[in-house]
GUMARSE-447273 format. One record per residue (C-alpha): residue in one letter; x, y, z; chain. Coordinates in steps of 0.05 Angstrom, whole numbers, plus 5000, padded with zeros to 4 digits. Layout:
BEGIN
- aa c1 c2 c3 ch
- a X Y Z A
...
END
This chain:
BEGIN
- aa c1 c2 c3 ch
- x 5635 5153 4800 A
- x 5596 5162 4872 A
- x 5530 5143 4875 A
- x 5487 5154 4944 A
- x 5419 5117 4955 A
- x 5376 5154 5001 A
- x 5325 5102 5031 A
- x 5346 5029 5048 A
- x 5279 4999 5043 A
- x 5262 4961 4975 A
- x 5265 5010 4931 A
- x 5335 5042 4951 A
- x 5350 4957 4957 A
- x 5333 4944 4885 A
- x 5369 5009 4848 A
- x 5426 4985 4885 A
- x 5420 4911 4866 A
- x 5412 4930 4793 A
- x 5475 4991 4802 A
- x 5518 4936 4817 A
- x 5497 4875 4769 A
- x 5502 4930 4711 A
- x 5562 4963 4732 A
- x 5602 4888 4729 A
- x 5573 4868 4673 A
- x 5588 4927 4634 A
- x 5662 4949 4661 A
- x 5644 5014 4695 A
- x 5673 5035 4764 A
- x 5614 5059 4815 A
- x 5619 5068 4895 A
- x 5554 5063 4914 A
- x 5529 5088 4991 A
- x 5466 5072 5026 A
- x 5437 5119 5085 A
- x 5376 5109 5124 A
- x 5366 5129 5199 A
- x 5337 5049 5200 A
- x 5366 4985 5192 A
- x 5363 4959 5116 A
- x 5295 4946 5103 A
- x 5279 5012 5122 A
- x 5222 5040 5179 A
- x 5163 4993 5163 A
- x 5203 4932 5162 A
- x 5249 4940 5221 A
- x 5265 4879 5254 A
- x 5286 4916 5307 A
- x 5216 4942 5322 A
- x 5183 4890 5368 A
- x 5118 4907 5347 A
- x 5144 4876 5279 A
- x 5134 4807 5317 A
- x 5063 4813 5308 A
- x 5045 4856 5253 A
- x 5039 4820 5193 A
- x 5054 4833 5114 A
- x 4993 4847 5057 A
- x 5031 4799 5015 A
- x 5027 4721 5019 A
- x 5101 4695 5032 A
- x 5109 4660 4964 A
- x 5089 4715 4916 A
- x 5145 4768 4943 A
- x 5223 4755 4913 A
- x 5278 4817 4913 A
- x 5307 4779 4844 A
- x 5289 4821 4782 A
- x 5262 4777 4731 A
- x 5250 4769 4654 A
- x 5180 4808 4661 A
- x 5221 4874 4666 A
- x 5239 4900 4610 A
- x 5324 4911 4595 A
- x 5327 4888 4666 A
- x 5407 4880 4666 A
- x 5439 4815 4686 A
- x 5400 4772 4718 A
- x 5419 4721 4773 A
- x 5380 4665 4807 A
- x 5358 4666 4880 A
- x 5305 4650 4929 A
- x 5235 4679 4939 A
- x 5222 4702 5014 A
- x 5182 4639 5017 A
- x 5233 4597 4989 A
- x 5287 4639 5043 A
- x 5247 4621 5096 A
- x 5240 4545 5078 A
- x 5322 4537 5063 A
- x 5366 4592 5091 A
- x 5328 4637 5150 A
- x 5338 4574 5204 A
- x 5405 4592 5201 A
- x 5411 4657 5179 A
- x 5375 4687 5237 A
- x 5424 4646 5282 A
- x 5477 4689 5264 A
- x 5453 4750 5298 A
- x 5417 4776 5365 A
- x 5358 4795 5336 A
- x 5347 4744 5280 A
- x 5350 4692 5330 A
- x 5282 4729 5360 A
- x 5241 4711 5297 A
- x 5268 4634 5293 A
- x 5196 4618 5321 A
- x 5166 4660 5264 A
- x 5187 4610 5214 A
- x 5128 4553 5217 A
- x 5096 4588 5150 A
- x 5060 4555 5085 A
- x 5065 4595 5023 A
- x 4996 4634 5027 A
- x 5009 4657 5095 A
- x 5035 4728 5122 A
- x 5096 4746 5149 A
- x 5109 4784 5219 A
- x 5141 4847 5184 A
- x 5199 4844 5223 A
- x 5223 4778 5187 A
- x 5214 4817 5113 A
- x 5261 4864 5139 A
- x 5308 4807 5153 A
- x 5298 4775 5084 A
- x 5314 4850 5062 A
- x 5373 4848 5102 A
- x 5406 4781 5074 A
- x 5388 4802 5005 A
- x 5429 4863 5019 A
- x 5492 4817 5036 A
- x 5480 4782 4981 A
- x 5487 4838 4934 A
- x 5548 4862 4965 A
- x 5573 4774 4952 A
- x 5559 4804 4876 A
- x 5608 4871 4874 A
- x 5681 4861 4848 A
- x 5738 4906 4809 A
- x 5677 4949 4785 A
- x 5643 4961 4844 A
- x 5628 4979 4917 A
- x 5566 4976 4963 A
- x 5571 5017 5026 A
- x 5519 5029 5079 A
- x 5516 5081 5141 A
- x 5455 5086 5194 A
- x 5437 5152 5194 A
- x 5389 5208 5171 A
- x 5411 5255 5116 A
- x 5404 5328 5132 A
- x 5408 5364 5071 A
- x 5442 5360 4986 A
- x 5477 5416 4961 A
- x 5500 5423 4896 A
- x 5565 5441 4896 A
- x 5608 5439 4818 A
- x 5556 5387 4778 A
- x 5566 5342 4844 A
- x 5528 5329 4906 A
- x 5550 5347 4974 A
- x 5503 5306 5027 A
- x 5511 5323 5105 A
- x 5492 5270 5149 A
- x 5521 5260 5225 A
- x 5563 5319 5230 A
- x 5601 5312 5166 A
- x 5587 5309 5093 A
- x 5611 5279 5031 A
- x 5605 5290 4952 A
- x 5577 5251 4899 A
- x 5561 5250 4826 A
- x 5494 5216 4827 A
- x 5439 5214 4885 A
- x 5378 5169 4880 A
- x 5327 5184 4933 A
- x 5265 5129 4960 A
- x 5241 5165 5014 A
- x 5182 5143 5030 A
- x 5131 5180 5069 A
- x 5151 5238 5111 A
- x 5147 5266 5187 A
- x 5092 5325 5182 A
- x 5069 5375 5227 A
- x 4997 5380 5238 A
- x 4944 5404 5189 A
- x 4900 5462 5227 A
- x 4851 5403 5251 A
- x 4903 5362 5281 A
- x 4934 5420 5312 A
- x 4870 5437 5337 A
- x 4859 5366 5370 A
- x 4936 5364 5385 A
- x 4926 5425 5419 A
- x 4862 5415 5459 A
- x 4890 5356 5487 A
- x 4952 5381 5515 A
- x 4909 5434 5543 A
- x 4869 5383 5576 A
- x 4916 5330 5590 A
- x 4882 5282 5541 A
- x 4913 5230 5488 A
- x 4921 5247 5420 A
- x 4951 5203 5370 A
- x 4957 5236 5297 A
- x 4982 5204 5230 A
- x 5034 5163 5235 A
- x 5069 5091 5224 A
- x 5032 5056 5289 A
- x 5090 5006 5302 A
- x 5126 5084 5321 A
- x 5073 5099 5351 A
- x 5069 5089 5434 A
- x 4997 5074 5458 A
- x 5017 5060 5534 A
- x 4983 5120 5559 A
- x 4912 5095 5540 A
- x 4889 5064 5597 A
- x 4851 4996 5597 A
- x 4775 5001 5602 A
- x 4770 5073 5575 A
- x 4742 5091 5507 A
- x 4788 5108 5458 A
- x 4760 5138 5384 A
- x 4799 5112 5324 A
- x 4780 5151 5267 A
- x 4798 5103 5206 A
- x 4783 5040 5182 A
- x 4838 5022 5132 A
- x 4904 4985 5145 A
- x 4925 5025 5191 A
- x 4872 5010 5237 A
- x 4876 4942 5235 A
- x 4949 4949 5262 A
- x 4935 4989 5320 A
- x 4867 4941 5339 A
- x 4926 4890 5344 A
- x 4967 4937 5380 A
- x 4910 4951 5433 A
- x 4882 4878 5436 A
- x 4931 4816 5422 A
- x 4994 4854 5440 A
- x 4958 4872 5510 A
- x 4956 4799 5527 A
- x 4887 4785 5487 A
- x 4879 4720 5450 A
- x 4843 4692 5401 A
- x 4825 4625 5398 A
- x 4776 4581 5352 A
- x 4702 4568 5366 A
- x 4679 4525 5315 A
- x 4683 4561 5247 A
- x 4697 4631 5282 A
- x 4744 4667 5319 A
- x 4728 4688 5396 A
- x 4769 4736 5432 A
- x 4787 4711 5500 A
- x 4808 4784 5541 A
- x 4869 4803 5583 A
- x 4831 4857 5620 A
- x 4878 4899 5598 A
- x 4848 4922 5538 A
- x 4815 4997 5528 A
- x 4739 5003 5491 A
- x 4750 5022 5420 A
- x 4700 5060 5381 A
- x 4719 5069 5310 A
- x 4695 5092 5256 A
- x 4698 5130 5183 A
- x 4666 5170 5123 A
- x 4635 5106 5100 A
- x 4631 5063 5169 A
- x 4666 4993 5134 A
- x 4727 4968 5135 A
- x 4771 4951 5077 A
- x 4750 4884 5049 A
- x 4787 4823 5066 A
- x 4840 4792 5011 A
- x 4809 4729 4996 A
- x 4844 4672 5008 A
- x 4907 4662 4957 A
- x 4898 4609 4911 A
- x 4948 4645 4856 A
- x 5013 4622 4845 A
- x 5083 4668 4858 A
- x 5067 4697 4783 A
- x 4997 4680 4767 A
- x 4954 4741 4738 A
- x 4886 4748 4718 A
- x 4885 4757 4648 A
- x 4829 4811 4631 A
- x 4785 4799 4572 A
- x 4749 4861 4563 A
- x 4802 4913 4598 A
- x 4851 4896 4550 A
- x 4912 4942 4523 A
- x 4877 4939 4458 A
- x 4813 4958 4475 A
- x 4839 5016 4525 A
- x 4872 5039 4461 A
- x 4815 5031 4415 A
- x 4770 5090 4466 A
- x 4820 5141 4457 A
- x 4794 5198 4418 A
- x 4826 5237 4366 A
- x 4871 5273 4407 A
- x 4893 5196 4435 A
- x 4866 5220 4502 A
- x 4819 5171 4544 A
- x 4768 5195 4582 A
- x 4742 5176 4647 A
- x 4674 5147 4648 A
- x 4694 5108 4583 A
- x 4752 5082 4623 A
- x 4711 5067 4685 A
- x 4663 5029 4644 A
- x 4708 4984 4614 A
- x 4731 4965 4682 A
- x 4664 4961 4701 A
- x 4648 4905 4649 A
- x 4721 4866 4664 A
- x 4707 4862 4750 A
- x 4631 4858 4748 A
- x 4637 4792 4691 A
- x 4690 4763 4733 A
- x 4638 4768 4796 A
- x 4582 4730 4751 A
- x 4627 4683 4722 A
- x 4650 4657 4788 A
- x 4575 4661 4809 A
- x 4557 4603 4767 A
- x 4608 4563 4790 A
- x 4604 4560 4864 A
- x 4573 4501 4889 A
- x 4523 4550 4926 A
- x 4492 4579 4871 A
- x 4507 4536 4802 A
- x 4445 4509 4814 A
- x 4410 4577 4800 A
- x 4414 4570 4720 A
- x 4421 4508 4710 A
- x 4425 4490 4638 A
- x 4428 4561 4614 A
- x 4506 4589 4637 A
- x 4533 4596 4566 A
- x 4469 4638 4548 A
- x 4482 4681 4609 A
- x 4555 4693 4591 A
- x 4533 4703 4525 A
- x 4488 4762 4546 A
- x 4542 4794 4594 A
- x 4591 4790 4536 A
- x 4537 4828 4490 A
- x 4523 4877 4540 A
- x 4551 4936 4577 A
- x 4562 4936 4650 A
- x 4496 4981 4665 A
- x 4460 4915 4637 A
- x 4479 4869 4685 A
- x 4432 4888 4736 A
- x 4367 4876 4698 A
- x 4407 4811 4668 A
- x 4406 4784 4735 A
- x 4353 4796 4760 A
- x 4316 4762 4706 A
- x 4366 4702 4718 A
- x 4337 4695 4788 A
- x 4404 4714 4826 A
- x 4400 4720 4897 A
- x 4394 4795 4905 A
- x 4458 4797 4956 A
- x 4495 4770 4900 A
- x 4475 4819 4841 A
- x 4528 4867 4833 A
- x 4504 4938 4857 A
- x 4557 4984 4874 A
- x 4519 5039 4921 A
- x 4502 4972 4953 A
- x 4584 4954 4951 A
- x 4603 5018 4965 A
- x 4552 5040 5015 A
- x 4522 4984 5051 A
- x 4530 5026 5127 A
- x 4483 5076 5094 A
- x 4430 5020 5084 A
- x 4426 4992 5153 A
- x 4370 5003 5192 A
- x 4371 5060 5238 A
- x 4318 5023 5289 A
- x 4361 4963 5283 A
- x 4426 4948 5321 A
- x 4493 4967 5280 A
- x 4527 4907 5316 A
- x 4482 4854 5298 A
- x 4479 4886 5225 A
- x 4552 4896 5214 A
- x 4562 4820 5243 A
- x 4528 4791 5192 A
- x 4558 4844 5146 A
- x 4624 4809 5168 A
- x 4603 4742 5168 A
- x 4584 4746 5090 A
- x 4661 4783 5076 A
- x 4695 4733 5111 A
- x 4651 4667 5075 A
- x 4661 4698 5005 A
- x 4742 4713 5020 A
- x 4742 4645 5046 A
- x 4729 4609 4981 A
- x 4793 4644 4953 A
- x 4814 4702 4905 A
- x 4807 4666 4843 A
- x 4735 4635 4854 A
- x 4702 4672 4900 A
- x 4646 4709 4867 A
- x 4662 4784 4906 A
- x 4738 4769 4926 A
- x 4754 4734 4862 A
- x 4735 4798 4829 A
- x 4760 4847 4874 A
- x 4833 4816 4860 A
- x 4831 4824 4795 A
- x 4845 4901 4803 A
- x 4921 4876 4834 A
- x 4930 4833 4773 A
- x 4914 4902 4726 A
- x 4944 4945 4760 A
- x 5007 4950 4712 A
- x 4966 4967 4652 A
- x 4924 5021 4696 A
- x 4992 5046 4714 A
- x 5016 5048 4642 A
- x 4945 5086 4627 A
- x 4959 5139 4678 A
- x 5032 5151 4674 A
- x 5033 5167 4601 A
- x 4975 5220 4610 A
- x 4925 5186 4572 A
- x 4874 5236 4612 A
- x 4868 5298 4607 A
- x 4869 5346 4676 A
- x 4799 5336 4682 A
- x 4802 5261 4678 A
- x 4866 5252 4721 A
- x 4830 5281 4773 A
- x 4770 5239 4772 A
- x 4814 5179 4760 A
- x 4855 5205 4835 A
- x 4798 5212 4868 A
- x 4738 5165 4844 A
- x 4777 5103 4818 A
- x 4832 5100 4881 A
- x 4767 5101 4925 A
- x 4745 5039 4887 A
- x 4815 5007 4877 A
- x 4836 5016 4953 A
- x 4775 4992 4984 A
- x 4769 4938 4941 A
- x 4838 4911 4934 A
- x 4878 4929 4984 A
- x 4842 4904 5050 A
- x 4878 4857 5104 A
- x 4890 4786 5095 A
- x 4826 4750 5120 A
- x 4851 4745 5188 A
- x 4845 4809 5208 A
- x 4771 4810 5186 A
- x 4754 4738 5225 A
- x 4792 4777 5287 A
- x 4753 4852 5278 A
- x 4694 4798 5281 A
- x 4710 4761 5344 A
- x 4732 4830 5379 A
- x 4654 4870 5352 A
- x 4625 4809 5374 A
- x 4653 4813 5454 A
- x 4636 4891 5452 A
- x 4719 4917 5457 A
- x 4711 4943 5389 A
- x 4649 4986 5360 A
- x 4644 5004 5295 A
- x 4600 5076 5289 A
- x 4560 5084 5236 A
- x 4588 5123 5169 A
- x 4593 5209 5170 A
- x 4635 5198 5236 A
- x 4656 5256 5247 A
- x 4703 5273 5313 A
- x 4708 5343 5353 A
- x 4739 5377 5415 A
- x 4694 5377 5480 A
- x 4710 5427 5523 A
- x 4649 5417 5569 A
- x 4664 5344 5580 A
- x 4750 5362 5576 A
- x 4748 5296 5515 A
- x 4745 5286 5447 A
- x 4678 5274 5422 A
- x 4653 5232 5364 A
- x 4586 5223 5328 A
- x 4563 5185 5268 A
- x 4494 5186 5217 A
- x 4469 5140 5271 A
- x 4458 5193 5322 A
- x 4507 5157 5367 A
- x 4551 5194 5406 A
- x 4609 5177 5445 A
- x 4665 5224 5500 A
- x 4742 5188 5505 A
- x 4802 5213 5532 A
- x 4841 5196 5474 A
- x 4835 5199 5401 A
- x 4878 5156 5348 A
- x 4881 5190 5276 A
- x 4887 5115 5241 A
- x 4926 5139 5174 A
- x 4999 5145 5152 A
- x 5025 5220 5145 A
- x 4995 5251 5078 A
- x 5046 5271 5026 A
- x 5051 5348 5026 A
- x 5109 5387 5019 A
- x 5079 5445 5055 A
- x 5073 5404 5117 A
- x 5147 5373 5113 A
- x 5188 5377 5178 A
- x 5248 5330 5164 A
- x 5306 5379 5143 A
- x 5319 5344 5079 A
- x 5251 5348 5062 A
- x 5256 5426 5070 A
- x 5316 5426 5040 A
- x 5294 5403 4973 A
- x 5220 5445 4979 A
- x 5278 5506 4990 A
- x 5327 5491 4918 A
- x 5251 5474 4884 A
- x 5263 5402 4872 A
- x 5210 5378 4912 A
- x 5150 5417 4892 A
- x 5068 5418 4870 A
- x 5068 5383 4809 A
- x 5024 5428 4761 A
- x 4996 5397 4694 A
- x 4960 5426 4642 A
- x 4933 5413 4575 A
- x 4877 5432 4532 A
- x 4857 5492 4582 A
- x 4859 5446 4631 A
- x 4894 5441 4698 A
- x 4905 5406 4756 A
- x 4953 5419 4817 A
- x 4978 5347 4852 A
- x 5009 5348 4913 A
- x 5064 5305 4897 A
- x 5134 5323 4873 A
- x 5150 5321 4797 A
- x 5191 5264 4762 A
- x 5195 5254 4690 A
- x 5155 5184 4698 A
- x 5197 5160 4637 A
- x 5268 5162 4665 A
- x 5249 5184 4746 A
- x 5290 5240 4744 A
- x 5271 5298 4779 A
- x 5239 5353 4758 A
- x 5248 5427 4787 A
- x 5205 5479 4795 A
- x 5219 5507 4734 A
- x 5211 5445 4699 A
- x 5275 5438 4681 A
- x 5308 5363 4699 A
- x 5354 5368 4766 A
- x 5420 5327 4729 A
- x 5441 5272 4769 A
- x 5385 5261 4815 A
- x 5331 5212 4810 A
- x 5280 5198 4859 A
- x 5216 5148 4859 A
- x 5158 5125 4909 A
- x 5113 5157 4956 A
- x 5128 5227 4948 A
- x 5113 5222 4877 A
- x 5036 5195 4890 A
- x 4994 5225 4835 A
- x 5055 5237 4788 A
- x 5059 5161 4792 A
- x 5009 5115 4811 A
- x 5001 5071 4869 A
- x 5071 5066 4895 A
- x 5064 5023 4955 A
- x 5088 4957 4933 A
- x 5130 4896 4956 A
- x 5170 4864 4899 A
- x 5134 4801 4863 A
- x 5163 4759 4824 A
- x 5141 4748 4746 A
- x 5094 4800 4736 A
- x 5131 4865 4713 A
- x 5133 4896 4792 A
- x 5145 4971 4796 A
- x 5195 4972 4837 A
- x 5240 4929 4791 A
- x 5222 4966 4731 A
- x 5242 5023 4767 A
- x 5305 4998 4792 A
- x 5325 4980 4714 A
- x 5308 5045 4691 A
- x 5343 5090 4738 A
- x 5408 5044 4735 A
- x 5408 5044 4660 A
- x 5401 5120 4661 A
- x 5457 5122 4716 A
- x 5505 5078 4679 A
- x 5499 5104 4613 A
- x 5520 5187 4636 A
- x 5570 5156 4664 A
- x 5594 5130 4604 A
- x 5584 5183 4569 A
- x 5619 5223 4625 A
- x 5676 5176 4616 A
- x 5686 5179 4547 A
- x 5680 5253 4545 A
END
């Protein structure tokens, strides 16, 4: 049987890993083919991509391994091999000798285990993994892969015909990863898109930023970046370090020493801060927080008669698990263990007792320093608070200055970042919570919009670095953060964009940087296969309803079960599976890097889908 695997980054990698391990082990014949229009790895990990010599990973180098594990359940055959951290240390000095552009990240490899990789050198690690796999086929199996975009499946006598490059070919199964999509504009970007042609301006609108050519801005001009999440920490990088910027140590903080030949950023968002730093990792390749509150069993005990959960009784669970974590690494810092002295186990002892909306008072009557009571309109909204009168910079310096101590003392005992990482070690059961509809319409859409605020500012900032760098570059005036409600317009008067905050601040550039990846939406999909499956219904608004309630996600519909895909008419599409970012909502929080030991979605994916694959085929076989 002919399987294709559309997407070569680590999800297409891992399907195919487990395709072939099950497909020895179990006797049945499978050609498998790979097709992406970018090396194996995929677009974000491109070696290829010179800007992937200098952006970095989220992930620390030990706690990211391609080889499924025990922690997945009915995983397949499993086989032994090294972690990227371990690849780097023992086969990557030579590995990368063997080809043009390895040997350009052979002066990447100086890394401990809690640092970040330059992207570019994942991809590689990707790319040997791939071999490797291909080490593992035999009389059962084949691993094929082509270079090259896929233009459009047709289903053609209960097989698949795929055209790519002029030509096309059949096959009996398809498995899609393709990550996200090439959009047109929404009516605001066309707007801006639009005005600056007209004008002959810069405009820069959702994309991956290492695609993303910012030669045309010029140095010393304002540009707006309107965005403060990863993305804009790539392209600060982009417009600072990779102009010829440095940064170099001054005592305990970074200073930027300038090329010259950087432009004036102004950036800003809806709530004027930037993601929060990862705190330093002091966690082991497999080491998870283990709740004591948010527990399966608890989760389980709030369902109602109907065994639905809702929101606010989820949210205060989690409330009680991240805001007891906070306190209990309080009390131990050296900083503040002094504050209580004798009295710690009677504090716990009145968190355990208490719900979440408690803690406050608790606190306070504990004498904790007020910056270190939890208070999240204080968390969430601390731009808000500054003082109008005051200057922002100075403020959101010392704003910095306090992430960047508390990240410092590391994501297990820090008293903010300690509990902030907590939500990555969770994330599974949330995911388990979500997936198998435990809320209602109602609730799902709370939980979309209200908890991923919370989880992605919280737990998916930067590694430190980036924060001690956004420092160093606010504090020598080449980047300017503008205060939250920024909100960015045409100028026709002035022929520039034109951005203003709550602050009153204003500020005209020639060019304007949308810092976000592409959204997933169907209706805005330009790549032909894209519109291809929006056109046979396979890719379509995922519509779910229950007890007179409904909601509408914009993400295309899988059974979350078995990843198959789901039509239009709800009806399963037989033979094609499909999982990741176009299924956002459907699933939950898809963008993920493969860790060892701790049940990683990707894997579990990847032992699903081939178990489903194998299995109709031999029941195809037999029949």
């Amino acid at each position: 049987m002919k399987i294709a695997i559309i997407g070569a980054g680590p999800r297409g990698i891992a399907v195919a890993d487990r395709l072939v391990a099950r497909s020895e082990k179990e006797k049945v014949n499978v050609e498998i083919k790979m097709y992406d229009p970018y090396p194996i790895g995929g677009k974000v990990w491109n070696p290829m991509n010179k800007l992937n010599h200098s952006l970095i990973t989220n992930t620390v180098v030990s706690q990211v391994s391609f080889f499924i594990d025990d922690s997945i359940e009915n995983p397949g055959p499993i086989r032994q091999g090294p972690s990227f951290y371990e690849w780097i240390q023992q086969i990557a000095p030579e590995y990368l000798k063997g080809s043009s552009v390895g040997k350009t990240y052979l002066d990447k490899l100086d890394l401990k285990e809690n640092d970040f990789a330059p992207r570019g050198l994942l991809g590689l690690y990707q790319q040997w993994f791939f071999e490797n796999i291909r080490k593992q086929t035999g009389k059962n199996s084949s691993l094929a892969y082509e270079q090259t975009e896929i233009k459009a499946i047709t289903p053609v006598n209960q097989q698949y015909k795929i055209d790519f490059s002029g030509t096309s070919e059949k096959f009996d199964f398809v498995f899609m990863a393709l990550g996200y999509g090439e959009n047109k504009y929404n009516d605001e970007e066309r707007t801006f898109a639009e005005f600056a042609k007209r004008n002959k301006l810069s405009y820069f609108g959702p994309a991956n930023p290492s695609e993303t050519n910012l030669d045309d801005i010029p140095a010393t001009q304002a540009v707006i970046i309107r965005g403060l999440g990863l993305t804009f920490f790539d392209y600060m990088i982009m417009l600072t370090e990779n102009r010829g910027g440095k940064f170099v140590q001054d005592g305990e903080q970074l200073k930027y020493i300038a090329s010259g030949r950087e432009p004036i950023i102004f950036a800003g968002s809806r709530s004027g801060l930037p993601l929060h730093a990862r705190g330093r990792n002091q966690k082991g390749p497999s080491e998870e927080y283990k709740p004591r509150f948010f527990t399966k069993n608890n989760l389980k005990n709030l369902k109602n008669h109907t065994g639905n959960l809702d929101y606010n009784s989820f949210f205060k669970l989690f409330d009680k698990e991240i805001q007891y974590k906070h306190y209990e690494n309080l009390i131990k810092d050296p900083d503040y263990s002094n504050i209580i002295h004798k009295r710690t186990n009677r504090f716990l002892r009145e968190l355990r007792r208490n719900p979440a909306s408690n803690y406050e008072k608790i606190a306070e009557e504990y004498h904790m320093p007020k910056n270190q009571i939890w208070n999240w309109d204080r968390i969430l909204n601390s731009a808000y608070k500054a003082d109008l009168h005051q200057s922002f910079k100075n403020w959101y310096i010392k704003y910095l200055d306090f992430d960047i101590e508390d990240a410092s003392k590391g994501n297990k005992d820090a008293p903010y970042a300690g509990a902030y990482d907590i939500l990555r070690d969770i994330r599974n059961l949330i995911r388990d919570i979500f997936e198998n509809q435990f809320f209602l319409p109602d609730d799902s859409e709370k939980f979309l919009t209200k908890f991923n605020a919370v989880n992605n500012f919280l737990s998916v900032g930067p590694p430190l670095i980036r924060i001690k760098q956004l420092r160093a570059l606010v504090d020598c005036h080449i980047v300017n953060i503008l205060g939250p409600e920024m909100k960015v317009e045409n100028d026709p008067r002035n022929k520039s964009f034109f951005a203003k905050s709550q602050r009153l601040e204003t500020i005209n550039a020639k060019s304007l940087i949308e810092a976000r990846l592409p959204s997933v939406d169907n209706d805005l999909a330009t790549q032909p296969l894209r519109l291809i499956l929006n056109k046979y219904g396979w890719y379509h608004k995922t519509r779910y309803q229950k007890n007179q309630q409904q909601i509408i996600l914009n993400a295309a519909q899988i059974n979350p079960k078995t990843y198959q895909l789901i039509d239009r008419m709800g009806q399963v599409v037989p033979g094609i599976y499909s999982a990741g970012i176009p299924h956002e909502g459907v699933s939950w929080f898809t963008t993920i890097i493969p860790r060892p030991g701790v049940r990683t979605i990707i894997y579990k994916e990847a032992a699903i889908i081939s178990k489903e694959i194998i299995d109709e085929i031999k029941k195809r076989t037999e029949t």
